[in-house]
Backbone as CSV, one residue per row, in Angstrom:
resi,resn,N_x,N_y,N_z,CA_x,CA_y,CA_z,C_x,C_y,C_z
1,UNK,1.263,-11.232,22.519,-0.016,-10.942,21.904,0.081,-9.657,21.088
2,UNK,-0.130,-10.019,19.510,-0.252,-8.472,18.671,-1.329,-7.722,19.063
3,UNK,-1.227,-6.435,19.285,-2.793,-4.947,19.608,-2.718,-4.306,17.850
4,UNK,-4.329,-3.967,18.061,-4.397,-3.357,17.235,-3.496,-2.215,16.802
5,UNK,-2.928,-1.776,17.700,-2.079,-0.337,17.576,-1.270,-1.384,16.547
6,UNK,-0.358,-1.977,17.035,0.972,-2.440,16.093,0.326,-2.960,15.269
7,UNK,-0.658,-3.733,14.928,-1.073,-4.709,13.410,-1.249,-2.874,12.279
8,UNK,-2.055,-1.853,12.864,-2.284,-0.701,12.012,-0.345,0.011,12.009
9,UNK,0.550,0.072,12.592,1.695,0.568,12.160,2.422,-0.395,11.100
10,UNK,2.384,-1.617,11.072,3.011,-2.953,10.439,2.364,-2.301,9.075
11,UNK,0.855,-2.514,8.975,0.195,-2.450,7.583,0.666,-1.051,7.086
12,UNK,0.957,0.346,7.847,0.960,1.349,7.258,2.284,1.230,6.759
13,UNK,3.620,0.947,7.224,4.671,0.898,7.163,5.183,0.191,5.599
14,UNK,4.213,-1.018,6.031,4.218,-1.816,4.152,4.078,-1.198,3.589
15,UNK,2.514,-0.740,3.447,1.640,0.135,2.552,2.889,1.592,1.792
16,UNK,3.267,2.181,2.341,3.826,3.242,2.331,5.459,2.553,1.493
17,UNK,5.828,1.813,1.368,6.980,0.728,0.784,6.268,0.410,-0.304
18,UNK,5.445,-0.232,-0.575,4.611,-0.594,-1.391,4.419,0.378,-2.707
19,UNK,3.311,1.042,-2.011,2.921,2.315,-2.808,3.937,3.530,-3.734
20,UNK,5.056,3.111,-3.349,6.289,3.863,-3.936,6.708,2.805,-4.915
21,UNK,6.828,1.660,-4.521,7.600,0.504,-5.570,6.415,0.536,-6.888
22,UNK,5.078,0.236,-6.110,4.035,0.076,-7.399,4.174,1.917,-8.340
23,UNK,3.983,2.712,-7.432,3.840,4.313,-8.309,5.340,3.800,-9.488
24,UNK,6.083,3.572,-9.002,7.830,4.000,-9.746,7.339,2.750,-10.902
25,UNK,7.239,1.658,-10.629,6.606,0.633,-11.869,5.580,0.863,-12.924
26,UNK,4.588,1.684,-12.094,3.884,2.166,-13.099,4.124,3.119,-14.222
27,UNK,4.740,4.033,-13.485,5.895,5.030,-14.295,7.005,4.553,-15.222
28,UNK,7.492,3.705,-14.397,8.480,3.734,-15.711,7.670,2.797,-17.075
29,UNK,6.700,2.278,-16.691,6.072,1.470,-17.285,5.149,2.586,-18.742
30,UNK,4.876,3.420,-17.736,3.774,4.560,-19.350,4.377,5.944,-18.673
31,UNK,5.380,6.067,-18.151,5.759,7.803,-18.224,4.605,8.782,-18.199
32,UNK,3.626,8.417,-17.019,2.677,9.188,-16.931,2.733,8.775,-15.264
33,UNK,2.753,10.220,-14.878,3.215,9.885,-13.375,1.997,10.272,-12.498
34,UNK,0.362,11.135,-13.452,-0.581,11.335,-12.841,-1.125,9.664,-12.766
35,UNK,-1.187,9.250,-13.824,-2.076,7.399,-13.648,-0.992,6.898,-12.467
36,UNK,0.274,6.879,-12.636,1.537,5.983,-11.368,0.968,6.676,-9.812
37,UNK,0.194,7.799,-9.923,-0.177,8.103,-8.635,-1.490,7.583,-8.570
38,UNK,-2.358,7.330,-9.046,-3.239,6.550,-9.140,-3.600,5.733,-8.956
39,UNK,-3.212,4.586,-9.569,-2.410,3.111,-9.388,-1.889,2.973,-8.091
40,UNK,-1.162,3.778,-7.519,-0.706,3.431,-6.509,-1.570,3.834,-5.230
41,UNK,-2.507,4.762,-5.275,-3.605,5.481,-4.371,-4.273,4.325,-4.230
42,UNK,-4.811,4.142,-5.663,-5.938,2.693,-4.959,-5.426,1.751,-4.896
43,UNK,-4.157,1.124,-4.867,-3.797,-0.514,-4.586,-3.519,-0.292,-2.856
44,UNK,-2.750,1.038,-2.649,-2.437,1.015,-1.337,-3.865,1.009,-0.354
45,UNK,-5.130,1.701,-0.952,-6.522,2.021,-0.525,-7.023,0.361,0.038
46,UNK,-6.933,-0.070,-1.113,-7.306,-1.578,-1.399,-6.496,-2.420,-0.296
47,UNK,-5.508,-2.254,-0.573,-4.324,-3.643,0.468,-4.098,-3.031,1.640
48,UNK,-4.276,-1.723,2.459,-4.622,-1.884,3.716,-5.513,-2.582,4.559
49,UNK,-6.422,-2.404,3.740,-7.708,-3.073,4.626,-7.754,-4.522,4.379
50,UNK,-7.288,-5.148,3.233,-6.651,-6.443,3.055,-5.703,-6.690,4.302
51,UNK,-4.909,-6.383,4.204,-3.436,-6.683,4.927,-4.000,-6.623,6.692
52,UNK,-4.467,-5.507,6.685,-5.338,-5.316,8.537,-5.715,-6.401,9.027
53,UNK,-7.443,-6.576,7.865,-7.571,-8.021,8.729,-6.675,-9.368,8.285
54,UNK,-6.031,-9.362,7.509,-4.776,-10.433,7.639,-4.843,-10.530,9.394
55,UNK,-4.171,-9.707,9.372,-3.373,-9.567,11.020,-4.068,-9.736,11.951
56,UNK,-5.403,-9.354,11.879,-6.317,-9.605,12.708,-6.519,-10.736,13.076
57,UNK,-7.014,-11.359,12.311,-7.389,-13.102,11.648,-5.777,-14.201,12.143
């Protein structure tokens, strides 16, 4: 049986993988590394709480 503890380390663990692949894409994409932090603040903001109740569900 998954606990909440592990479904919130799983999602952070992505999230944090994630959020580096999307920042570095965005970057190399417009060489502006304030928007690549951006971009990547709110997708990771966004797809935690996506991804959580995934796991939940």
């Amino acid at each position: 049986m998954k606990t909440t503890q592990r479904s919130r380390a799983k999602a952070v663990s992505w999230r944090l993988l994630a959020v580096v692949l999307t920042s570095s894409l965005v970057y190399a994409w417009t060489g502006e590394g304030s928007f690549a932090a951006t971009v990547g603040l709110a997708d990771t903001v966004v797809k935690f709480f996506i991804y959580f109740g995934h796991e939940r569900l």
